[in-house]
C-alpha positions, 0 to 999 in steps of 0.5 A: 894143626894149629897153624892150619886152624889160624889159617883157614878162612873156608867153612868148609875146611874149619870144620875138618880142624874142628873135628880132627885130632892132634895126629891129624886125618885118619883113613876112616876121618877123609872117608868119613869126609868125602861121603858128608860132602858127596851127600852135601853135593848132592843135595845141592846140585841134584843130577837133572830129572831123567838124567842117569846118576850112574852113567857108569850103570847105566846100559844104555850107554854101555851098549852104545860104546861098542864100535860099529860100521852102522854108527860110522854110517850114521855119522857120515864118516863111512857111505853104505856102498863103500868098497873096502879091501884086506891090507894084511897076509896071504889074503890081501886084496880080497874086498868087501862092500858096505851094507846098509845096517852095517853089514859086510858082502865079501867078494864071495857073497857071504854077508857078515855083521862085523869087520872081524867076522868077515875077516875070520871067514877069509882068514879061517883064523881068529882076526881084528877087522878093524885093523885088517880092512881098509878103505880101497884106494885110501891109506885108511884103516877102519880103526882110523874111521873109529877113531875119529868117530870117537873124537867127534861125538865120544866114546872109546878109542882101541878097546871098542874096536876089538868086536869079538875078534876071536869068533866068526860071526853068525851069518 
């Protein structure tokens, strides 16, 4: 402690020698701590008006991490009319056509609003979309158009691809 005392040149950190004692910093001292210099933060650089200060509370931004086929429309990343085809089992090869929204045509003509929903309805077993359609002609998976998606404008990467993978979507 002594040498810490003769040694800091911070205000900050004089006080914290100040007020600590000879064993040095307890559990309760560094949370007593961290709340004052969060409060002193704060009070500094106030968060901009109309900007959430719990952007982890904040539902809006919850709600719009959740992967989409409409998001990668928006982005340009994926064009309403495109094809799209099953890469896996005894079901590959069936297709789909992007809708505008977002939806998916099967090739039977059922319209579903996730890549997995659609899955389940050819697979009639619980399927990942996002992993199990491609882009016809292409190498590229959906969870490849996501993934970019998130590089470019934010987000999540796997965890958002999974879109209620278990159920069938309502059609």
């Amino acid at each position: 402690m002594a040498l810490l005392k003769a040694n800091t040149t911070f205000l900050l950190n004089s006080s914290l020698v100040d007020k600590s004692g000879p064993d040095g910093w307890t559990v309760q001292d560094i949370d007593t701590r961290c709340v004052s210099l969060a409060e002193l933060f704060i009070r500094a650089w106030p968060a901009p008006q109309g900007h959430p200060v719990n952007p982890q509370s904040d539902a809006r931004i919850q709600a719009d991490s959740k992967a989409s086929l409409d998001k990668l429309i928006s982005s340009g990343l994926l064009e309403v009319g495109t094809t799209l085809d099953l890469r896996k089992g005894k079901s590959a090869g069936r297709t789909a056509q992007v809708l505008e929204g977002g939806f998916l045509q099967l090739d039977d003509g059922s319209v579903h609003k996730s890549p997995s929903g659609a899955a389940v309805h050819i697979r009639k077993r619980a399927a990942n979309g996002w992993v199990e359609w491609g882009v016809s002609g292409s190498d590229v998976l959906l969870r490849d158009l996501w993934n970019d998606f998130v590089e470019r404008f934010g987000g999540e990467l796997e965890d958002d691809i999974d879109d209620d993978a278990d159920e069938e979507d309502e059609d």
